[in-house]
N, C-alpha and C positions, 0 to 999 in steps of 0.2 A: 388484763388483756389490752395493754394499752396499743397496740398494733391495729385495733379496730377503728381510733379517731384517728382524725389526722388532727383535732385541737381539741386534745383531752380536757383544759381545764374549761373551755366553752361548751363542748357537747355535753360535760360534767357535771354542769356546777349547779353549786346550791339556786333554791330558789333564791334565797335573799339576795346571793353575789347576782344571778340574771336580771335579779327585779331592780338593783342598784343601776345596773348597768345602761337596764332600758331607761328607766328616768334621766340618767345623766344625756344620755343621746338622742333621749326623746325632746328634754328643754332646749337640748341644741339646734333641732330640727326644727322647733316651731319657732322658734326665737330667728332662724337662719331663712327660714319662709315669708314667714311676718314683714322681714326687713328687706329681702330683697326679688322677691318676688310679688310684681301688680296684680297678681291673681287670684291670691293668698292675702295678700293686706287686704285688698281689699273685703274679702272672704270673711276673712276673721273679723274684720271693723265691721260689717254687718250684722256679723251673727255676737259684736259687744262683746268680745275675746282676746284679751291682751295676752302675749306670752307669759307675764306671768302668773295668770290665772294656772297657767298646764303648770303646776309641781307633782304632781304623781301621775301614775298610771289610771287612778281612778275620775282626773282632772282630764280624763282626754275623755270623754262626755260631755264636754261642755263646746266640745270644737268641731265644726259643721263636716255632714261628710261629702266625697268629693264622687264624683258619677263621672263613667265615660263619656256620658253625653256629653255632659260638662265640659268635657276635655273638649271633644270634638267641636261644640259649639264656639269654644275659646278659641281655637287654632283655625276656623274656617274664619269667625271674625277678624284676629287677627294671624294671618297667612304669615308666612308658612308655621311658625313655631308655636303662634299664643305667646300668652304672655305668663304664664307658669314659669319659665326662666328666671331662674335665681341667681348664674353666674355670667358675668360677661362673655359674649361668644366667643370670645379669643381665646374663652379656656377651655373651650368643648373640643372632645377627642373625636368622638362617634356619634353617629346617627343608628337608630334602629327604627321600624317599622312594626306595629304590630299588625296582622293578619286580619282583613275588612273583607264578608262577602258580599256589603254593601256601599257605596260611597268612598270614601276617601281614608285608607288607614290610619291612625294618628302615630307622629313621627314620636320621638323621644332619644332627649339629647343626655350625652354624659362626657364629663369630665373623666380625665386620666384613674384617678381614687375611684368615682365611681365604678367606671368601668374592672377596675378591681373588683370592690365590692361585689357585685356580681356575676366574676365569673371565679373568685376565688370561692366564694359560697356552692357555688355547682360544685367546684371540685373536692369539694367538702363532702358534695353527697357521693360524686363516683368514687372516693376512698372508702364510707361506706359498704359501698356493695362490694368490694374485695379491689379495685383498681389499683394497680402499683405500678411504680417504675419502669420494672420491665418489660409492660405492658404496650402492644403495638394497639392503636386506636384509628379506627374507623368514623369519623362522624358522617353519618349520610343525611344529611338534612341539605333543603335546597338552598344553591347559593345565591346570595342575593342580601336583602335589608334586613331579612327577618333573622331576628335574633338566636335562632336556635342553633342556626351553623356555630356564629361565630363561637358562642356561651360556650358549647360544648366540646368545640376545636380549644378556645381559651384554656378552657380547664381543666382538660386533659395535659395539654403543656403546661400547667401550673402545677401537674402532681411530676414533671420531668419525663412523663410518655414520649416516644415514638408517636406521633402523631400522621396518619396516613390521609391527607385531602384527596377528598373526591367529592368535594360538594358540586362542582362542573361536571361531574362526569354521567355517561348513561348509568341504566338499570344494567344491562349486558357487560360493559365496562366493570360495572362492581362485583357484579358476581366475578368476574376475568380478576379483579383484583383479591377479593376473597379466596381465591383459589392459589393464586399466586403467588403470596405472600402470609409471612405468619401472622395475622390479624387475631387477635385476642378480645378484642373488645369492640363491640358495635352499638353505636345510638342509634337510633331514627324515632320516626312516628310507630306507633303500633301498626298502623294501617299499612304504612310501607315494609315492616318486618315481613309482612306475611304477603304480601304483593311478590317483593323478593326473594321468599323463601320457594312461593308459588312458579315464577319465573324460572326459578333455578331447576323446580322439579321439571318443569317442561322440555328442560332440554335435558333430564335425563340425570338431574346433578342433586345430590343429598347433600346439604348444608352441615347436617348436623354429622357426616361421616365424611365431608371431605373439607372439611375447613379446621382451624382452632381455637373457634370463639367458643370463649367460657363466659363473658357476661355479655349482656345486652341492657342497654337502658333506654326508657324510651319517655315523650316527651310530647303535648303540644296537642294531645288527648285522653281520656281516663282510661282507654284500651287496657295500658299495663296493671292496671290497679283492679281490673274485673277478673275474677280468678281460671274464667275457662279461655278469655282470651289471652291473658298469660301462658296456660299452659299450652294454648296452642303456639306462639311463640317458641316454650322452650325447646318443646319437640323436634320445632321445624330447625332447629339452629343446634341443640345437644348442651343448648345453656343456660343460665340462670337470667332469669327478665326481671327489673327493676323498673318503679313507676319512678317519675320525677315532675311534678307538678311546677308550674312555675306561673309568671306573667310579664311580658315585655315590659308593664311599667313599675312594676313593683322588682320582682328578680326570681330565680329559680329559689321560689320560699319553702317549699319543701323536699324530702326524701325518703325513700325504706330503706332499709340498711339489712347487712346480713343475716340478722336470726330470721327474718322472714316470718315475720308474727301477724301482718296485714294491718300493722299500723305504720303510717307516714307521720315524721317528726319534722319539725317548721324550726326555721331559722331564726329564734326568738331574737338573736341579735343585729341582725342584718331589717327584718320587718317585724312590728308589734301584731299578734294577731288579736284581734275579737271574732266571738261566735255569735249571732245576736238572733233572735227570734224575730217572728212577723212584726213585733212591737218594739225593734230595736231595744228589746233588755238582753243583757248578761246571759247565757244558759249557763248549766253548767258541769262538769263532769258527764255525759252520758246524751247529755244535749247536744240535737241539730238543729245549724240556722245556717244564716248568711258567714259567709268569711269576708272581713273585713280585714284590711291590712292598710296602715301605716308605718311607709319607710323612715329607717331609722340610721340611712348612711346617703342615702342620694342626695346630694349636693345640686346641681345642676337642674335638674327636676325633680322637686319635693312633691311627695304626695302623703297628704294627711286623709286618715280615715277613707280610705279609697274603699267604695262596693267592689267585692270583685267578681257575685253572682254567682261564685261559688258555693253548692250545699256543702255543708262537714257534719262528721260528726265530732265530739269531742271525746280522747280516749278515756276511760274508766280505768285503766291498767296501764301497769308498767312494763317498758319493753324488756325483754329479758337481754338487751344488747345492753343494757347499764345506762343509756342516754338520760338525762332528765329533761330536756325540752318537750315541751308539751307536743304532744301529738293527734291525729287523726283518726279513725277507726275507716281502714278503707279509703285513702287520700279522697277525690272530691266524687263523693256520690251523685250530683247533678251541676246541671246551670239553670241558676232561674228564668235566664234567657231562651232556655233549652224548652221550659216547661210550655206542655201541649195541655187543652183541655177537650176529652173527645165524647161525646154524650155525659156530662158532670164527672167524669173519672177522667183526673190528673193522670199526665202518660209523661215518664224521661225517656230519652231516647236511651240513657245508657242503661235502665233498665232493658230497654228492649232487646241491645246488646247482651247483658246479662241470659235472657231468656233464650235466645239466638244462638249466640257461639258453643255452647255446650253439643251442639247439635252435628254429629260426624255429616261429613259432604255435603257442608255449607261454606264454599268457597269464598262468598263478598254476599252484601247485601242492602239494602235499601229500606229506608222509610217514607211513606205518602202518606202524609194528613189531606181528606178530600172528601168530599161532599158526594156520596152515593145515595140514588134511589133516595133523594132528599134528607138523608142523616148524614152526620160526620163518622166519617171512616177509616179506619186504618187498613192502609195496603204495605202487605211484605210480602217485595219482590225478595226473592233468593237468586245467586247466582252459584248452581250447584258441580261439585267435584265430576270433572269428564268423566271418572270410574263407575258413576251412579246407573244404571239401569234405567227404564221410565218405567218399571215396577217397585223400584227404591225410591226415583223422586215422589211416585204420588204416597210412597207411604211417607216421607219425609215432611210432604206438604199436611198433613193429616196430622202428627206428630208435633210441628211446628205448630198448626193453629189449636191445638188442646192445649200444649204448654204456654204460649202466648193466654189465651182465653183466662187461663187460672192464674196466670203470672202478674199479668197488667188486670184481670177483674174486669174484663169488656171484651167479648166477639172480635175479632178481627177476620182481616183476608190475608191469605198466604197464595202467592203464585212466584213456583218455580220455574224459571225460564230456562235457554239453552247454558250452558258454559260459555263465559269470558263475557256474557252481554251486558253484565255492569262496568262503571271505570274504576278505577283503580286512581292511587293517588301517594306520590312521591312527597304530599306534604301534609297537612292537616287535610281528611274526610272529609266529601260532604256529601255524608249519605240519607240526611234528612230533605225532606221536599213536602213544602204546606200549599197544596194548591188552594187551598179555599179560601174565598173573598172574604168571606166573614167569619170572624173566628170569636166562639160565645166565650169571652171569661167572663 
């Protein structure tokens, strides 16, 4: 079934050929960092790390790891770029942005190759989920620095698509274009799928019966990888929804692909991955930790052993799609960054999603970490389906907080408010909110 990769003998290949592969490009990377990047020599002459110490996969242990902080602290000391920068700037194509709810995003620069590198790898994954040629594409993601337009606009035109821009355009405008044209293929946010789809219903208009999207990918949250907000996706649209995990500074490192087994497969050759426990060791098969990724093709900005805060798990099985690249069970289950602690019981948010979307006429919804009657609290707001009754929402709310209770293992609040009195959001969620000053870890 070779019509399923679009780079059969890389999504293919033996371990030994992948393991070859990553060492040759991993000595090149650190060798390529070491030398021309002040951020990185420096880094490594600290932590007593000569390139050629790294000869195998099992030698990248020995090379310190790299934090956003890090990034950030770099780039604010030295404005605008840091000093990460490994090729002269005369060779840089683009700038991207990755997405800050706090302070100053950190930029990240690529060379022509790079910028290859990751957007030929996405289109790697929208092959994958079935995307071809004759396929008309949508990316609806916002225009602007952040990567997710361009990546997906890129890579879509790297499989020879039709490509349809509307990153400048309204919410109203895309439905008008959805309707208007044969649109086969749509990306966004999970969050804006269903905003969209929500949108469309209000004026009366069924996506999933009047349009001709057959796939959907979606990016920039774990939305598509939780199985009841997927299916609410497919519903709303009549199509098959793909997660696609990715990150501004590493690349779009993962994908699911057609058998739909609820495993995501990582781009062993484009990022090296590790899984690592709380003691930064190895897990292994079946094991969840951190995901750790160092790139194996950026030139421009090298990143070794980068946190990316993301939980995984490691898969135990094999896809029945034929891939051998290591994969995920469930792309990324949490962000350590993400993680709450609410009376000694650890809370993810995308748990709470998990518990939440399963839940008919629950249209958007919120999380408040916050200090009631002097304990720490959880408040879910709901914002519920106009079709609801207020003898459906209060049984809704009652329903909610039992499954909540048993789901997360601690009492919570549920209040369903009117329809539409949450936002909504055209890019990355943010439907968490910690009001409390003090937070016990």
């Amino acid at each position: 079934m070779a019509s399923r990769y679009l780079e059969p003998r890389l999504e293919r290949a033996s371990r030994g050929e992948m393991t070859r592969l990553q060492v040759r490009r991993l000595r090149a990377e650190v060798r390529h960092a070491h030398a021309h990047s002040p951020f990185y020599r420096k880094k490594l002459k600290t932590a007593g790390v000569t390139p050629d110490a790294v000869r195998t996969l099992d030698d990248l242990g020995k090379v310190p790891f790299t934090t956003k902080d890090e990034l950030k602290e770099n780039q604010a000391a030295n404005p605008p770029w840091g000093d990460v920068l490994a090729v002269p700037f005369a060779d840089v194509l683009r700038v991207h942005m990755t997405s800050a709810t706090t302070g100053r995003p950190l930029a990240f620069l690529d060379t022509r190759e790079d910028w290859y590198g990751f957007y030929h790898s996405y289109a790697r994954a929208l092959y994958a989920y079935g995307v071809r040629k004759p396929d008309l594409v949508m990316a609806a993601f916002s225009y602007g620095p952040w990567i997710g337009y361009w990546s997906g606009f890129y890579a879509a035109q790297d499989l020879g698509c039709l490509v349809f821009p509307v990153g400048g355009l309204t919410t109203d405008q895309r439905i008008d274009a959805l309707l208007s044209y044969p649109i086969t293929v749509l990306g966004c946010t999970p969050s804006y799928a269903l905003f969209l789809a929500e949108a469309a219903a209000k004026k009366g208009i069924d996506l999933a019966k009047q349009t001709k999207i057959r796939i959907t990918w979606h990016t920039g949250e774990p939305g598509a990888s939780i199985p009841a907000t997927k299916a609410k996706i497919e519903a709303a649209f009549g199509a098959r929804a793909f997660d696609l995990p990715g990150l501004t500074e590493i690349a779009a490192w993962g994908f699911e692909c057609d058998a739909r087994a609820g495993l995501v497969h990582v781009h062993e050759d484009y990022c090296y991955p590790e899984v690592l426990d709380e003691a930064d060791r190895p897990v292994g098969p079946g094991g969840r930790g951190e995901l750790v990724l160092t790139s194996l093709y950026r030139k421009a900005m090298p990143l070794l052993r980068y946190r990316t805060r993301d939980v995984v798990q490691v898969a135990e099985r094999t896809c029945p799609c034929g891939r051998t690249l290591i994969a995920f069970e469930g792309g990324v289950l949490g962000r350590l960054d993400d993680m709450k602690k609410v009376r000694g019981v650890v809370v993810y948010p995308r748990r709470v999603e998990e518990l939440v979307r399963p839940h008919d006429g629950v249209d958007e919804f919120q999380i408040v970490f916050r200090r009631h009657e002097g304990l720490d609290d959880i408040l879910i707001r709901i914002d519920p389906s106009p079709s609801l009754s207020r003898a459906e929402r209060q049984g809704l709310t009652a329903r909610l907080a039992d499954d909540l209770r048993i789901g997360l293992g601690i009492r919570v609040t549920v209040e369903v408010g009117e329809p539409g009195s949450l936002p909504r959001w055209d890019h990355k969620a943010r439907r968490v909110k910690d009001e409390r000053t003090e937070v016990p870890f």
